[in-house]
C-alpha positions as CSV (number, residue, x, y, z in Angstrom):
1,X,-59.2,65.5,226.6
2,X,-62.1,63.2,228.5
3,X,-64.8,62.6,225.5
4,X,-66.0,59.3,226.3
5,X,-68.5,59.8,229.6
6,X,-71.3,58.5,231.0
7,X,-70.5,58.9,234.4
8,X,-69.4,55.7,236.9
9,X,-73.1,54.3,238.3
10,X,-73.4,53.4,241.8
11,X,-71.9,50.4,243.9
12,X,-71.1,47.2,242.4
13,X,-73.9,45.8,243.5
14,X,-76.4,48.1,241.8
15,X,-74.2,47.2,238.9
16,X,-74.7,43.4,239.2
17,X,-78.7,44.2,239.5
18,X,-78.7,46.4,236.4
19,X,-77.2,43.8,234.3
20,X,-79.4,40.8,235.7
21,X,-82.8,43.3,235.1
22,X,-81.2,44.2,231.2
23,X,-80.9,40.4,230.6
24,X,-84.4,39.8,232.0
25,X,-85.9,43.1,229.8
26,X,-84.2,41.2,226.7
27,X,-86.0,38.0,227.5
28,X,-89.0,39.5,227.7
29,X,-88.6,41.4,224.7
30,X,-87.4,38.4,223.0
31,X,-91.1,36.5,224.0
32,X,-92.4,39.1,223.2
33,X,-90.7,39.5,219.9
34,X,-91.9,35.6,219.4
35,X,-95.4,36.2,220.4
36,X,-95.8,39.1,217.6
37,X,-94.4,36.9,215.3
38,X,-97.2,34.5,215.7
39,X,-99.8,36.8,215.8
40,X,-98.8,37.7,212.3
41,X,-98.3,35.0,211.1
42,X,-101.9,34.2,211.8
43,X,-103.2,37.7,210.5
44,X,-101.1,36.6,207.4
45,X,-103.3,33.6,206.9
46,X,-106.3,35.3,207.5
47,X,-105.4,37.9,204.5
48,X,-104.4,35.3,202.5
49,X,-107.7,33.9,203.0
50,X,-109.3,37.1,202.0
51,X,-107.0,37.6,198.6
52,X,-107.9,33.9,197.7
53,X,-112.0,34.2,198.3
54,X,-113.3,37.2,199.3
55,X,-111.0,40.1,197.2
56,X,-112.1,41.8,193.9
57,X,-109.0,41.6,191.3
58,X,-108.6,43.1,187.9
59,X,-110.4,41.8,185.2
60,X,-110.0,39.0,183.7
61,X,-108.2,37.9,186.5
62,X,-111.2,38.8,188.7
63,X,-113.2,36.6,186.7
64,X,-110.7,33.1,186.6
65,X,-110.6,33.9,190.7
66,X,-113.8,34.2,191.8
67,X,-114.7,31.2,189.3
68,X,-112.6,28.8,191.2
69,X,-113.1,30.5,194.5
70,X,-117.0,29.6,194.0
71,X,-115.9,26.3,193.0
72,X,-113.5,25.4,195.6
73,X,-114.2,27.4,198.5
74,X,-113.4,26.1,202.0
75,X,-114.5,27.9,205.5
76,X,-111.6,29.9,207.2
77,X,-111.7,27.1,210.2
78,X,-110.7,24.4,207.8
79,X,-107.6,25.6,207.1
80,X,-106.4,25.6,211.0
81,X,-105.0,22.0,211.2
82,X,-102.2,23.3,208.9
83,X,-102.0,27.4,210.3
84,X,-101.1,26.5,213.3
85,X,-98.0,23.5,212.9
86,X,-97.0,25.9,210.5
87,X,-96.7,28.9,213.0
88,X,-95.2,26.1,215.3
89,X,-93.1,25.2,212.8
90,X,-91.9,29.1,212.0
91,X,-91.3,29.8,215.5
92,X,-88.9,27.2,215.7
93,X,-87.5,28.3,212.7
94,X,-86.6,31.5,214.0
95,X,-85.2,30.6,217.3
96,X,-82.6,28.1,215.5
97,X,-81.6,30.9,213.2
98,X,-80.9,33.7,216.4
99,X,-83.9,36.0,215.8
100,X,-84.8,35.8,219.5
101,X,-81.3,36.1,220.8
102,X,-82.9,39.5,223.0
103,X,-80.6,41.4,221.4
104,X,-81.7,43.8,218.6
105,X,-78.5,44.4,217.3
106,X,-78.7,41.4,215.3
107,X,-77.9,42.4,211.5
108,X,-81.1,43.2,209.6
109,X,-80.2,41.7,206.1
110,X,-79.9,38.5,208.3
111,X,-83.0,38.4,209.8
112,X,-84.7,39.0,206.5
113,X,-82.9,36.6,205.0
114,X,-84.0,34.4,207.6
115,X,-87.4,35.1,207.3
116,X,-87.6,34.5,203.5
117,X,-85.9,31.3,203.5
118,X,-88.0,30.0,206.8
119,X,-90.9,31.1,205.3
120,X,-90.2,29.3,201.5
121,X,-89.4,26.3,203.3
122,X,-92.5,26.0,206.3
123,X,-95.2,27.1,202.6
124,X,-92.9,23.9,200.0
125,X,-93.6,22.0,203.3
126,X,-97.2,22.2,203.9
127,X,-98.3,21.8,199.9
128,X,-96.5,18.9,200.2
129,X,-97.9,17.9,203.0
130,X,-101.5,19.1,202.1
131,X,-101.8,17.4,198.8
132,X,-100.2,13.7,199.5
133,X,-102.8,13.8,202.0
134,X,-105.6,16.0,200.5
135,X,-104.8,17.1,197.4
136,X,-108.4,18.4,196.5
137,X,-109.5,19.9,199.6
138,X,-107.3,23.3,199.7
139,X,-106.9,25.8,197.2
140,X,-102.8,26.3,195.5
141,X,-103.4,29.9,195.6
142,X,-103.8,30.4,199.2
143,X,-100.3,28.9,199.7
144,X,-98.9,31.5,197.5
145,X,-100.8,34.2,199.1
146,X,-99.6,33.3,202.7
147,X,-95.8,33.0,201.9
148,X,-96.4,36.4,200.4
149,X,-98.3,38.0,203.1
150,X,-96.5,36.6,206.0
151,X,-93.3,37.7,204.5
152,X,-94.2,41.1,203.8
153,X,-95.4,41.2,207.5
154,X,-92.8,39.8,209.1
155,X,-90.1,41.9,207.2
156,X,-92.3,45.4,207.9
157,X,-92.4,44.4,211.3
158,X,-88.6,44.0,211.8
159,X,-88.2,47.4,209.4
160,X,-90.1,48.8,212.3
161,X,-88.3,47.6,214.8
162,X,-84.8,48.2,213.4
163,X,-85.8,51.9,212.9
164,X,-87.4,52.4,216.6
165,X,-84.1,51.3,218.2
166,X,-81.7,53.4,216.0
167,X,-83.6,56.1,216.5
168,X,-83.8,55.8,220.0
169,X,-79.6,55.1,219.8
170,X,-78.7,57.5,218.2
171,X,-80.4,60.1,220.7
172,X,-78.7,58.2,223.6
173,X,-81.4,55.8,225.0
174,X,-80.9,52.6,225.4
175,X,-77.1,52.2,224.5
176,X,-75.1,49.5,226.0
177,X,-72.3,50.8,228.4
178,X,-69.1,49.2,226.6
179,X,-65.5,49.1,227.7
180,X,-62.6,48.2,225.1
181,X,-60.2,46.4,226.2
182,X,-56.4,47.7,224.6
183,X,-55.7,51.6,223.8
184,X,-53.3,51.8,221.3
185,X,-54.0,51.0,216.7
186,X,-56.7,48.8,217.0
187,X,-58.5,49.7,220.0
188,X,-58.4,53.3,219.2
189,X,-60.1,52.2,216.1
190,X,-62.6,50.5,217.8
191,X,-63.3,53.7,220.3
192,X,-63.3,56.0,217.4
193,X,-66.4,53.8,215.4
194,X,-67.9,53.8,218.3
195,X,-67.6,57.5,219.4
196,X,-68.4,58.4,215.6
197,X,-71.9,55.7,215.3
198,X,-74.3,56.5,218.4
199,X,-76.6,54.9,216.0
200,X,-74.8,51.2,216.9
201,X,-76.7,51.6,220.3
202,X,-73.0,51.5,222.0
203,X,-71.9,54.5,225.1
204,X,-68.5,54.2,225.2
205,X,-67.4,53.8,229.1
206,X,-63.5,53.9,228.6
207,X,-60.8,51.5,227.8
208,X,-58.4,49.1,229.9
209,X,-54.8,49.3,229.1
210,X,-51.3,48.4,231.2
211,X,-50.6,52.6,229.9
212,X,-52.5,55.5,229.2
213,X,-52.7,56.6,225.9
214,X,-51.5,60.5,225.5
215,X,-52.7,63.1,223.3
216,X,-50.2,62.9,219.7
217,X,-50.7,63.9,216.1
218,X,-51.3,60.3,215.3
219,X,-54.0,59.8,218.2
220,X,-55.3,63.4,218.6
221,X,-59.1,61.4,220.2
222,X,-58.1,60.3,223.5
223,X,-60.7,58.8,225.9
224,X,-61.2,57.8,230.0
225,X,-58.3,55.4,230.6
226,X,-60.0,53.5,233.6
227,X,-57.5,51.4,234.8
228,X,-55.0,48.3,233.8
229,X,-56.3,45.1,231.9
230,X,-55.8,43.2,234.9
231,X,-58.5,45.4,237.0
232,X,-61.2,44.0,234.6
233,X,-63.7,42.6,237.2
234,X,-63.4,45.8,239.3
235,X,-64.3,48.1,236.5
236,X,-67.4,46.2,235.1
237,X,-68.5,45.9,238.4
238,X,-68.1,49.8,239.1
239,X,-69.0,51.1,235.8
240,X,-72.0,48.7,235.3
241,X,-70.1,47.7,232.3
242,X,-72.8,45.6,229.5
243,X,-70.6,45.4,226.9
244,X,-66.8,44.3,226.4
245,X,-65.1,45.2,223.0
246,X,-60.8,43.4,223.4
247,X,-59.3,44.9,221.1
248,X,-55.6,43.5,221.8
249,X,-52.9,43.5,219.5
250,X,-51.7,40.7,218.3
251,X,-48.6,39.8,220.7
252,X,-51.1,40.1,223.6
253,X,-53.6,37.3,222.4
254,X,-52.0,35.1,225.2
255,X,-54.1,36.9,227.4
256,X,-57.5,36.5,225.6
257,X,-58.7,33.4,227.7
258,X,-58.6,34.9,230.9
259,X,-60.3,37.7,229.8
260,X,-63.4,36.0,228.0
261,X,-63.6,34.2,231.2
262,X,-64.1,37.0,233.4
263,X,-66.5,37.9,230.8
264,X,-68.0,35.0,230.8
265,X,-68.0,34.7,234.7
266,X,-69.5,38.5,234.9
267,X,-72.1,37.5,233.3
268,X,-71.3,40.6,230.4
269,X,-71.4,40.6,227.0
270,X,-68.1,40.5,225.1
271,X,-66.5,40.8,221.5
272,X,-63.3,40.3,219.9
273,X,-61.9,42.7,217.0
274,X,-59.3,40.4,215.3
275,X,-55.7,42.5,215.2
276,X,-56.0,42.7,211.3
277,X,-54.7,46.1,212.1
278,X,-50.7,45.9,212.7
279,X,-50.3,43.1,210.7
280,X,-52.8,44.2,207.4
281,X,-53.8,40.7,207.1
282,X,-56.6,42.1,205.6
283,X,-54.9,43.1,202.2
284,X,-53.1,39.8,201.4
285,X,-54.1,36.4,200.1
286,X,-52.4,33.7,201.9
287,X,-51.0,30.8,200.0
288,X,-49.8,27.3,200.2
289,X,-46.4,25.9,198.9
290,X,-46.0,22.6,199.6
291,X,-47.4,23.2,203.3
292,X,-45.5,26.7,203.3
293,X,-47.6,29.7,204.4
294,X,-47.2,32.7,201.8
295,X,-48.5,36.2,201.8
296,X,-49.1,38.5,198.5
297,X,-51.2,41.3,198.1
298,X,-54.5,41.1,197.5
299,X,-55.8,42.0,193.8
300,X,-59.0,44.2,193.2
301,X,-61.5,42.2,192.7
302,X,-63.3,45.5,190.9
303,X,-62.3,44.2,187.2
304,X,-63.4,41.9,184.2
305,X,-66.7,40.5,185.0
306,X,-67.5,41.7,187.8
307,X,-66.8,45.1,186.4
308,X,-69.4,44.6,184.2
309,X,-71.9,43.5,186.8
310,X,-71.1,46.2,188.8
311,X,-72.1,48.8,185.8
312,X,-75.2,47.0,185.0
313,X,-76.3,47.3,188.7
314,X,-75.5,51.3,188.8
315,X,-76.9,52.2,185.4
316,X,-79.7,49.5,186.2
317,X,-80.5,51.5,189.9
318,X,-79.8,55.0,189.0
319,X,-82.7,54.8,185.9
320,X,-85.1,52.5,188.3
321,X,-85.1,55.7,190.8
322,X,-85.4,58.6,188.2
323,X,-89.0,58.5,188.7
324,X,-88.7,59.3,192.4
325,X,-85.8,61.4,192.0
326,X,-86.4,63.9,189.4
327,X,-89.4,65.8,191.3
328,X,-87.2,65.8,194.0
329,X,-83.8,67.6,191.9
330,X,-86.7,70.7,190.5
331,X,-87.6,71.4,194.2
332,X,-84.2,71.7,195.4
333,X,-83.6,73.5,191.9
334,X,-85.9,75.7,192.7
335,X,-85.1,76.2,196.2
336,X,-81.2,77.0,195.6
337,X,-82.1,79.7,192.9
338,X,-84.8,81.4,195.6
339,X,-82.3,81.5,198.5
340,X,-79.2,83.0,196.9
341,X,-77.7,83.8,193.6
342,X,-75.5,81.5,191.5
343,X,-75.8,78.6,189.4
344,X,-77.8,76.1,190.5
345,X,-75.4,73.3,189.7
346,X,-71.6,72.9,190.8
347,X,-69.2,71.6,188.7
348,X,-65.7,70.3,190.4
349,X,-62.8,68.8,189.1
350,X,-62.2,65.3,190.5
351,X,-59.8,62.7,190.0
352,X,-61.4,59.3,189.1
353,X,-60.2,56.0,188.3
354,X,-56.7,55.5,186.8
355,X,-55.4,59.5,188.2
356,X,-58.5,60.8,185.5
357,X,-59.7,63.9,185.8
358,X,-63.7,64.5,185.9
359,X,-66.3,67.2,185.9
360,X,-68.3,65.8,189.1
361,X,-71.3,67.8,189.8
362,X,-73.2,68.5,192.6
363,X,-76.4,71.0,193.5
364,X,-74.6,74.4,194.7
365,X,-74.0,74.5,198.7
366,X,-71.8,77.5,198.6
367,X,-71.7,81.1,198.2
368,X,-70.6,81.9,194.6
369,X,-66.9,82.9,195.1
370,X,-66.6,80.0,198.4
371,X,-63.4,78.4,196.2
372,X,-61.8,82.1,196.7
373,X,-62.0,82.1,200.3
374,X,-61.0,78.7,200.8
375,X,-57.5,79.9,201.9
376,X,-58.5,82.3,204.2
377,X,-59.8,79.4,206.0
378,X,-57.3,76.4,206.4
379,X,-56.3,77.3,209.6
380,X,-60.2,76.3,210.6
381,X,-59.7,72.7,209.2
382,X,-61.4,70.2,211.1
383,X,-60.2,66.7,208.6
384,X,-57.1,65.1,209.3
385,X,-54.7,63.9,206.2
386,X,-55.1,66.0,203.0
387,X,-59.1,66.9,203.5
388,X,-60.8,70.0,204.3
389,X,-64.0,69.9,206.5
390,X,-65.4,72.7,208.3
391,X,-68.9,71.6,210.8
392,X,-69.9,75.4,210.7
393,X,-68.4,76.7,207.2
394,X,-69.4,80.6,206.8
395,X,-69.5,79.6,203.0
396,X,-72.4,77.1,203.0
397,X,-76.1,78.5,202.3
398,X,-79.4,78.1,204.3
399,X,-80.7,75.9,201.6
400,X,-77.4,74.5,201.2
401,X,-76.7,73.0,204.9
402,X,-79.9,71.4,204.5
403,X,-78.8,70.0,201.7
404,X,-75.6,68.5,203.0
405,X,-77.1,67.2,206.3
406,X,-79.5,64.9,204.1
407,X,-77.3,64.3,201.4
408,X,-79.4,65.6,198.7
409,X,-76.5,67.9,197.3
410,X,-75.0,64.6,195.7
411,X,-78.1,63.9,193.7
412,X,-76.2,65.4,190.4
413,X,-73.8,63.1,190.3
414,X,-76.2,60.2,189.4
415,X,-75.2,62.0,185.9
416,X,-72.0,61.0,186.2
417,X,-72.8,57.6,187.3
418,X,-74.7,57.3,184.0
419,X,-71.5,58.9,182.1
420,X,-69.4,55.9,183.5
421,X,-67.4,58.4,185.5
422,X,-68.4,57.1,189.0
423,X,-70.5,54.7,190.7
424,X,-72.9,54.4,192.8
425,X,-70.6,52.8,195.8
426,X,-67.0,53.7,195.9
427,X,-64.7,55.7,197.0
428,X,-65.1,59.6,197.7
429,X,-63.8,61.7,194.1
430,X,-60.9,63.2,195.7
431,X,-59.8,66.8,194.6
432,X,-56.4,67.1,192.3
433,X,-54.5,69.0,195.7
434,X,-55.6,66.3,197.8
435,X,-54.3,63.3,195.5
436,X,-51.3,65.5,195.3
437,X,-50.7,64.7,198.9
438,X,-51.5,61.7,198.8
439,X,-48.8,59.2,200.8
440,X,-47.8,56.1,198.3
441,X,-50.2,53.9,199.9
442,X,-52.9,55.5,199.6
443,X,-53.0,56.4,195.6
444,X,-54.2,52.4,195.4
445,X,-57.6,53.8,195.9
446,X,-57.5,55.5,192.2
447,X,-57.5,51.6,191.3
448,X,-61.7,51.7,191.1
449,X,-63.9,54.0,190.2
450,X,-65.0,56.9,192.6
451,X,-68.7,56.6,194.5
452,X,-71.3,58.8,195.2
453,X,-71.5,56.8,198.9
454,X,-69.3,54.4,200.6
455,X,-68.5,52.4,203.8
456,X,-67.3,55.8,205.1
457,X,-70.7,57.3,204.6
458,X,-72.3,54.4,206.4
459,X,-69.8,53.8,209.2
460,X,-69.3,57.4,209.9
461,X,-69.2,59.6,207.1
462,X,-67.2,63.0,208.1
463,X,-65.9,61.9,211.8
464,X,-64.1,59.2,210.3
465,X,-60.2,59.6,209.7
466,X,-58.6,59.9,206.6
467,X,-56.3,56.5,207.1
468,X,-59.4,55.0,208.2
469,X,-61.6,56.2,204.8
470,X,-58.7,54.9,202.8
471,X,-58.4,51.2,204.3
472,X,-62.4,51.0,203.9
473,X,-61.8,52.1,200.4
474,X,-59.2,49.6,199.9
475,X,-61.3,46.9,201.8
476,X,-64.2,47.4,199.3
477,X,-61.7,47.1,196.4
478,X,-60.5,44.4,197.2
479,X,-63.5,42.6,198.3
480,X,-66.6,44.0,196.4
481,X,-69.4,41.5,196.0
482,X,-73.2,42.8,194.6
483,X,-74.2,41.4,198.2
484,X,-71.4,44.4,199.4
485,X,-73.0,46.9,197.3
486,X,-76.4,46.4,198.7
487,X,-75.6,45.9,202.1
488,X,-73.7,49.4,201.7
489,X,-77.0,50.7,200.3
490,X,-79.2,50.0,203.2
491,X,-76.5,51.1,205.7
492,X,-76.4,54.2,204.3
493,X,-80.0,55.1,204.7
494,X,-79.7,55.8,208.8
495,X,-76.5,57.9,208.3
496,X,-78.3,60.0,205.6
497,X,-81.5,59.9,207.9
498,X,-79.9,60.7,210.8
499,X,-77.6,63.4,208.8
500,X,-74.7,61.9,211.2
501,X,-71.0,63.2,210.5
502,X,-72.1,65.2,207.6
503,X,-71.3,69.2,207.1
């Protein structure tokens, strides 16, 4: 079944112009991008002006303030000879670091890491600039101010920006027309991310492969097979192709170079997804002995100290948001009890780290007897593997589909965060008849503790496969970092938002 399709669009020629007018939009956006950058950076001066002489602080602050202000006031103009090198400097900054690439698919931790650090480094520069040269003439403060104001500018305005174009993705405007190159493991992987994240501002076109991938148990997602890999240059041309994904496995890298110069030659964007996924490089260290290449299986790095760390940040985050969270748990109390009768809370038995079972809870979704009627429904089951996942379950409530859609339903099991039964990132708490089918492999998941969210959620919550859910799982395991935790954190927040893959 066809599920990719935007449709073919016009001559090659047409195609050639829409690619040369989307890299001349990005350019533009990109000056434009560097223009507002400078504008704020300015307006960032100017309230750091304001803060340092003309605001009304707490007392006694307010008094120590305004007593030096008096004292060592400067006009606005005076401070010019340094705003402007340093917006100069800034800019330049930026550039070296990619945030005017024209693309805004650039990762946003990344650019606010790269505003934080450009920023530290242009406000160390200029004090000690300003006072080997005038060290009486301009105030300490004001340097604090700015590096604070221009940050908090700079970072709202790429907050803005990052949220204008998802939501705009992930209603279908705006999305670069991509082709994977390569059908079969990896590029079906690649197809399905794609297919399951509109949000990643990718339409899927089709893929290029020497044979058409049919319809199986194992690939039961097929999409528009548009031709061999050879016929490259006629198929960007004729599906104004923006975007190439090769996604070859790995006995076919001898044809990589060829293709990145077409690519390149086309004047179209390409990526390459490395073929971690015959070989599972990605679950084995590799060691030397004595110039010999070994392989062993990679250990969990979800133990000892970084165990501990881990707890600290969960019991550390989960009291930090109870002030924002509990009004929140006595509406949706209140609006469960109102719309149907039951308990308002859901207890489930989960299996957590080690095989142990758990109570997990979770604000009721269901009708009262929906665990009774569960069989009558299998044959409805929409998950692959041992799951069960139904988009338009009779069982679920008005209040409760609602809840689900926004992820609000999980907000219970902060409790069992607390308890030390789960986490805040990890994998989902799988059911004891769902661990009971569980294929060898797949058990190393019970290795960590379970998560209320995890790169499944962010990636693609429900729409992505269960093999796929348990390699994330296993990839998180084994390479968990705070950095990780946080990252997942923030990519959650557009898949909740945009209530993606959840039912």
């Amino acid at each position: 079944m066809d599920r990719s399709l935007p449709p073919p669009v016009g001559p090659a020629l047409n195609g050639d112009a829409a690619r040369l007018a989307k890299r001349r939009t990005r350019r533009v956006s990109a000056i434009g991008l560097m223009l507002a950058d400078q504008v704020l950076i300015f307006i960032g001066f100017a309230i750091a002006y304001w803060m340092r002489y003309g605001a009304t602080w707490p007392e006694p602050l307010n008094r120590i303030v305004v007593e030096v202000a008096t004292r060592n006031q400067v006009d606005f103009v005076a401070f010019l000879p340094i705003i402007l090198p340093h917006m100069l400097f800034l800019g330049l900054r930026f550039t070296t670091r990619g945030l005017y690439r024209g693309s805004p698919r650039i990762n946003l931790l990344d650019q606010i890491s790269a505003i934080l650090s450009s920023t530290l480094i242009g406000i160390a520069l200029l004090i000690v600039f300003v006072f080997l040269y005038k060290p009486f003439f301009y105030s300490r403060l004001i340097f604090f101010f700015a590096g604070a104001t221009i940050t908090f500018l700079l970072v709202a305005w790429r907050l803005l920006l990052w949220g204008y174009h998802h939501w705009r993705w992930s209603r279908g405007q705006a999305q670069d027309r991509v082709l994977v190159i390569g059908g079969t493991g990896l590029g079906q992987q690649v197809m399905n991310g794609i297919a399951a994240s509109p949000g990643l501002g990718y339409a899927l076109v089709g893929y290029l492969d020497d044979r058409p991938i049919v319809a199986s148990d194992r690939t039961p997602r097929v999409y528009r097979h548009l031709g061999q890999i050879e016929e490259l240059e006629q198929v960007v041309r004729a599906q104004n192709v923006q975007q190439v994904i090769i996604a070859l496995p790995f006995w076919e890298h001898g044809r990589m170079p060829d293709l990145v110069q077409t690519c390149h030659d086309l004047g179209v964007g390409y990526q390459v997804a490395p073929d971690f996924y015959q070989l599972s490089f990605d679950r084995v260290d590799v060691l030397q002995l004595s110039g010999v290449p070994l392989l062993r299986p990679k250990e969990i790095t979800l133990a000892g100290v970084n165990l501990v760390l881990k707890r600290v940040l969960d019991v550390s985050l989960v009291l930090a948001s109870m002030i924002v969270v509990i009004p929140i748990t006595l509406v949706i109390a209140l609006a469960i009890k109102l719309d149907s009768p039951g308990p308002i809370i859901f207890g489930q038995r989960r299996v957590g780290k080690g095989g142990q079972h758990f109570t997990c809870y979770k604000f009721r979704t269901m009708v009262p007897d929906a665990e009774a009627r569960k069989a009558e429904l299998e044959a409805l089951n929409e998950a692959d593997g041992p799951l069960f996942k139904m988009r338009d379950d009779p069982r679920v409530t008005r209040v409760g589909r609602f809840l689900r859609r926004r992820s609000l339903d999980e907000l219970p099991q902060l409790w069992n965060v607390l308890r030390g039964e789960m986490s805040l990132i990890g994998p989902r708490p799988a059911l004891p008849d769902e661990v009971a089918r569980y294929e060898h492999w797949q058990l190393r998941r019970l290795e960590v503790l379970p998560g209320c969210a995890g790169l499944s959620q962010a990636l693609g919550r429900s729409d992505v496969s269960f093999d796929e859910q348990v390699r994330l799982d296993l990839y998180y395991a084994e390479n968990w970092s705070v950095g990780m935790d946080l990252r997942i954190l923030i990519m959650i927040i557009p898949a909740i938002i945009g209530g993606h893959g959840a039912y």
